[in-house]
N, C-alpha and C positions, 0 to 999 in steps of 0.2 A: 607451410605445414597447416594439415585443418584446424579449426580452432578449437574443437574437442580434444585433439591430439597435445593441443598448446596448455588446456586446462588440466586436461588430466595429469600430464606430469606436473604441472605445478602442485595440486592436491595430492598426490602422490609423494613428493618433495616435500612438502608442509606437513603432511598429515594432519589437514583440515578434515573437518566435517561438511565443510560446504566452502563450491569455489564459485564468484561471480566474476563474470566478462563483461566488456562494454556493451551495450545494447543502442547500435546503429538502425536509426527507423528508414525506412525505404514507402516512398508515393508513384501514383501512378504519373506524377509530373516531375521534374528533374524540381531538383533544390535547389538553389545558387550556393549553399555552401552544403557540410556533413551535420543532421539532425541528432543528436545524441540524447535519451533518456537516460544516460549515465558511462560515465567512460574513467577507465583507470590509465594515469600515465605510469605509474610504478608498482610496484605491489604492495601490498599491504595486508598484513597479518594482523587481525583483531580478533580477540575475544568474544564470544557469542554476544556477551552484554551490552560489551559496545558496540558490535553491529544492529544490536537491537534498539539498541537507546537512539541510532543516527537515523534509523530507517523510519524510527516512531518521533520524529522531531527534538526528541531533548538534548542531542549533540549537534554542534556543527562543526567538522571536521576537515573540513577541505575536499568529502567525497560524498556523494549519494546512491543511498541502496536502494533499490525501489523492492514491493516486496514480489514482484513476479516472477514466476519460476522459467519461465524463456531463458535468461541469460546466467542459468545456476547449474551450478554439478553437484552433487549429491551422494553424501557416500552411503552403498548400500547397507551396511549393517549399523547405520547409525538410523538409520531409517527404519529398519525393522523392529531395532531394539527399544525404541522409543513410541511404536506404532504409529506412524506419521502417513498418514494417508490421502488424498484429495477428498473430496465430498462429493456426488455424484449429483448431475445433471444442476450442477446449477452456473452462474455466470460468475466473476471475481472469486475464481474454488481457490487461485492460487494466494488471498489474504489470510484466512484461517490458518493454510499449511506453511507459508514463511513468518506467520507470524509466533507460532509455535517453532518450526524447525530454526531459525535464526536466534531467538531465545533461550533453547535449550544448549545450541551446539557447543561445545568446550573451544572449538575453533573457525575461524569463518578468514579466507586470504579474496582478496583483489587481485585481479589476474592483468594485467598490461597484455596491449597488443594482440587481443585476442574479443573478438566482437560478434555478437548473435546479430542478426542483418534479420530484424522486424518489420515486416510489410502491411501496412495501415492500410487495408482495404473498404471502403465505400459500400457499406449494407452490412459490416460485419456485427458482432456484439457491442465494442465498445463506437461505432459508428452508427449505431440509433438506439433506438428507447422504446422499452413497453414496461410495464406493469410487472413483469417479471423481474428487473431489473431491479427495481425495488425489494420487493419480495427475496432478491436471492441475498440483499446486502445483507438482508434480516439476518437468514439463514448461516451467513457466513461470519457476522456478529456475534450472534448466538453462541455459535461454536468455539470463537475466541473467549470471549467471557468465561464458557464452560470451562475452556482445559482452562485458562488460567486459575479458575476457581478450582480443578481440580488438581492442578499444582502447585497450590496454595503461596500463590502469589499474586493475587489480583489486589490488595489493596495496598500491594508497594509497585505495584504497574498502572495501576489504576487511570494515574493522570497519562502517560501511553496509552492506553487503551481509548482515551478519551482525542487526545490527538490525532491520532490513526483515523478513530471514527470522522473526526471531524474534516479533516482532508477528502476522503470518502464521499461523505454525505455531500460535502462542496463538487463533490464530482458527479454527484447524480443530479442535482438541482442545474451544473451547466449542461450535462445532456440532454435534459428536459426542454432547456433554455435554447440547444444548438439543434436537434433533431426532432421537436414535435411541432409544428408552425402554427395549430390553428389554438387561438389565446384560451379560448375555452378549455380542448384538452391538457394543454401548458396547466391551468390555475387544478385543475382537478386532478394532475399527478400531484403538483405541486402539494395538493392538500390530502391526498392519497399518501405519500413519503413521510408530512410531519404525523398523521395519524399513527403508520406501523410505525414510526422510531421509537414510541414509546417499547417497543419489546426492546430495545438494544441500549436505553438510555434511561437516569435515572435522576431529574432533574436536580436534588440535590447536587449530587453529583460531578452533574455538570456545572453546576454556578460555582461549585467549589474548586473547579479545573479552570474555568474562564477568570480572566481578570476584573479587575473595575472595569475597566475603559475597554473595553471586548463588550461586556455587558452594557457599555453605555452605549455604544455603537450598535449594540440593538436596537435597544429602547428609541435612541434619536439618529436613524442613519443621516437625515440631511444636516444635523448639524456639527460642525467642527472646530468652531468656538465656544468654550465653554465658560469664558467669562461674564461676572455676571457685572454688567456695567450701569 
């Protein structure tokens, strides 16, 4: 059976708001084993909260939600009624929309045996890096912050919002890291990316979401003894 066919009737069955499949990556070289960005052996019926709380770090549950819309079904009138929509021409559109759509949903199932087959192509968005990339995390921050602030819950999500971001931001600094080779253009994204965070980050904030020892591993990354002898 297709695996749209396998999802739907489960969402159907559940009467979720939102169904996710395993998301099977595929290369243009054979694997030795199956690559999974996230895979369900059973099902699982959670709570929009709790899928929101797993997907933004604060749970660990024995499963991972990633927030991209590849491997998700959607029910239409929970989408309307909510106005939940993509954001237009920009790259990572699908953070804003699952991070609102997952949040709000009264229900969210784990679907078994049923897998989106993701093809990691060589030149695509998330295989290099320009300036815009940055720019769109901005854009897509922005608009997280917004609705949360506009459904007045950003300072009980806050330290979420702050995770999320930071997972993110670790993922443009290794793109930087993996697709721009010449050290100059590297140090000048580099200082390009800390420059615009400021629109999406509020350094209180953030010191008040990090730990000691996160913040210390700033300040001193080579050292790892911290006795004072």
């Amino acid at each position: 059976m297709h695996y749209l066919e396998v999802a739907d009737s489960v969402l159907m069955k559940t009467k979720a708001d939102i169904g996710m499949v395993g998301l099977l990556r595929e290369y243009d070289v054979n694997m030795p084993k199956p690559v999974f960005k996230c895979k369900y052996d059973r099902e699982y019926i959670l709570s929009g909260e709790t899928a929101f709380k797993i997907m933004t770090y604060q749970y660990e549950m024995g499963i991972k939600i990633i927030p991209a819309a590849t491997n998700k079904l959607y029910k239409r009138t929970f989408l309307q009624k909510n106005g939940i929509c993509f954001l237009d021409n920009i790259a990572f559109e699908d953070l804003p929309y699952n991070f609102r759509a997952i949040r709000i949903a009264n229900k969210v199932v784990a679907i078994p045996n049923a897998f989106y087959h993701h093809y990691r192509r060589m030149g695509s968005i998330v295989q290099s890096f320009q300036e815009k990339n940055i720019d769109d995390i901005v854009v897509g921050f922005t608009q997280i912050r917004n609705d949360m602030i506009k459904d007045g819950v950003y300072e009980q999500n806050r330290n979420n919002y702050y995770a999320f971001f930071e997972h993110f931001y670790n993922l443009i600094v290794r793109q930087i890291f993996e697709f721009v080779p010449n050290e100059k253009n590297k140090k000048e994204l580099l200082r390009l990316s800390l420059h615009k965070m400021k629109d999406i980050l509020i350094p209180d904030e953030f010191m008040e979401y990090m730990s000691a020892e996160e913040l210390r591993r700033h300040i001193q990354p080579s050292i790892t003894d911290t006795t004072i002898y």
